[in-house]
Structures are given as C-alpha cells and as structure tokens.
Phi, psi and omega in degrees: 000133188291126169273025144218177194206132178241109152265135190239124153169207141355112207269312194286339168272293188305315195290308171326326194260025184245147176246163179245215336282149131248205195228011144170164183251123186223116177198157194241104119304135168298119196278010167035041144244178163092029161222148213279309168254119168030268186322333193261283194339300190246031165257318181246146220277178167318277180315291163347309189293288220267331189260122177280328158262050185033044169060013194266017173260310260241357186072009202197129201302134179242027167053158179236210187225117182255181177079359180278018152234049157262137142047134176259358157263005181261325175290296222312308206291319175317295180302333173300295178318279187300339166296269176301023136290296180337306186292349211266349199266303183285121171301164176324110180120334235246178199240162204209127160209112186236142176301176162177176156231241164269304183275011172242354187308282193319322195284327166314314183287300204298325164302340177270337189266335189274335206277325189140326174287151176281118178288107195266331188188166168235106201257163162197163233243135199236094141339055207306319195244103200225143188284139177306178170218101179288143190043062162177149178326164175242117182298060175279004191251140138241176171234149172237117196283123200242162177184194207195158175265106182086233182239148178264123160268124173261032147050204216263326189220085140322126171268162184235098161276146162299143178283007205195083176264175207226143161149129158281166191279139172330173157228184182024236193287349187302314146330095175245353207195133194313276180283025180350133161251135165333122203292317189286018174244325199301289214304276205323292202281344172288317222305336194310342184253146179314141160320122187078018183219169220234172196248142182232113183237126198256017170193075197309329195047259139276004161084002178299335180284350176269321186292303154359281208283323169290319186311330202263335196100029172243174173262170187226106169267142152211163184242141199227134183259292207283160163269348175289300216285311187302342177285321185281349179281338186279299136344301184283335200270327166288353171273321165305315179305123159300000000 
C-alpha cells in the first residue's frame, strides 16, 4: 500500500471531501507577497515576484503560480478557509506549521487562529544564499507560524526541533518548483508528527513536504492545483517510496 495519495485540483474543493484524521498540516501557501503596489501585485506574475531573473538562469521551466494576487484581507480570509478545513482533519493535539514572510506574517497568525488553532509560536527559517541590499539589512529569513489543535502531548519520546533553521532552495536541476523549499528543513519539520503518522499539505507544489515525509516513516496526503507540478510531484514521490 502507497504511504502517500496526491489530489490535483483545488485545495478548498478537495479539502471538504477528506476524512481525517492526520496528524498536523504542514504547507508554503502562495504568499500574495512582494509587491509594494496595486499595480506590481496584480500585475506581475509569481515568478516575476520571486526570481530575480524570471526564471531564465535555472536553464529550465520553473511553471508559475497561480491565485498570488490577492489583497492582504483577501489572502487572510482565503488562508482562514483552507486552514479550517485543515483543522477540521488534524487530530486532537496535532500541529499546523505554515510558511509565510515578513509582509504576511501578521495576516498569517490571524488565519491560523480564525481558521481554530491555537497559535503557539514563530519559527524561522534562514536563507544563507540571500541577495545583499546596499544600506539596509539583507532579507535573508522566512518564517514558519506554527500552532496546534488543542493542547500538545508530547507523549514518552518527545521530539526537539529547533527554533531556527537553516538551508537554501535547490539549484540548477534540483530547482522544480519558484518556491522550492529545502529538502533538509522539510525532513526536520515533519518529525514534529509521530512515526507513522501522516502530513497533510494542501498546497504540495513539488512534493518536497511528501519526500520530506517518506524519507522520515510519516505518510503524505497532498493537494496540487497545478498539472505540471502534480506530475512531478507524482514522479518524485514514486521515486521516494521505500
């Protein structure tokens, strides 16, 4: 039997039709940042936002992102929906850990609390190969807004994560996906669910939080909107399976 299952379509269509429970939702929802105005927001595409070269260094397509322009009361209400689905999935105990960045952080914490979880903490996440900025600090940081369903047991064999991780996005072909996240932060952040019990990410991308999860003994539900990114996520994770 496959220790993950991938639905591709809609995280807010697909999540209502899910039975539970698992055992925390771990997910980089497009974070509708990075633009200063109306016009750079909902005018230039993902990739534009995130790549300082539209993706034509990586030698290879890296597909975009669609839903990254709304609003920051519009992501809040959005990220509140796909959340309280989620919550509604995660057992008693179970954990929430969602990416985000300095300008959504705040719209983040409120969506993980309005969606039912107890907001618990910020974790963060340390970019080493981050571009300089002359005369003014280098935006070298994401975060991860972390919470819980209820009260946390940390049962007979506790795990201990860091408050503070470290690890750059792939390169050259290793590079699947705008926002790729670091395989070795993924691995670090499922161990937060027990051996054998499974991770729910409702916005799968490249499937790194499923590689994540097989590689550690958890199981993977993910949800994929795009079709490119579910074939490959589908490719990388048959390739994963112990």
């Amino acid at each position: 039997m496959s220790a993950w299952t991938l639905h591709h379509g809609d995280a807010l269509t697909i999540l209502p039709n899910l039975t539970g429970p698992v055992d925390a939702v771990i997910c980089d929802p497009p974070y509708n940042s990075g633009g200063r105005t109306m016009t750079e927001r909902t005018t230039r595409t993902a990739r534009q936002k995130y790549l300082s070269d539209d993706g034509r260094n990586h030698g290879h397509d890296l597909g975009d992102v669609t839903g990254d322009n709304r609003d920051q009361r519009s992501y809040t209400a959005w990220l509140a929906l796909i959340l309280a689905e989620s919550y509604r999935l995660v057992r008693p105990g179970g954990a929430a850990l969602v990416f985000t960045d300095w300008r959504q952080l705040p719209a983040t914490t409120d969506a993980l609390q309005a969606a039912g979880f107890t907001w618990r903490g910020i974790a963060v996440w340390h970019k080493p190969i981050a571009r300089p900025q002359p005369g003014k600090p280098k935006q070298d940081c994401e975060f991860i807004v972390w919470g819980s369903v209820g009260a946390m047991i940390p049962g007979n064999e506790p795990v201990y994560l860091p408050g503070h991780f470290t690890g750059s996005q792939p390169r050259g072909d290793a590079r699947l996906h705008i926002t790729q996240k670091p395989l070795d932060v993924m691995r670090q952040l499922v161990r937060i669910v027990p051996p054998g019990g499974t991770v729910l990410d409702p916005f799968a991308g490249s499937g790194t939080t499923g590689a994540a999860a097989l590689a550690e003994g958890r199981a993977f539900i993910g949800i994929e909107a795009s079709a490119r990114n579910a074939g490959i996520i589908r490719t990388r994770l048959t390739a994963s399976q112990p």
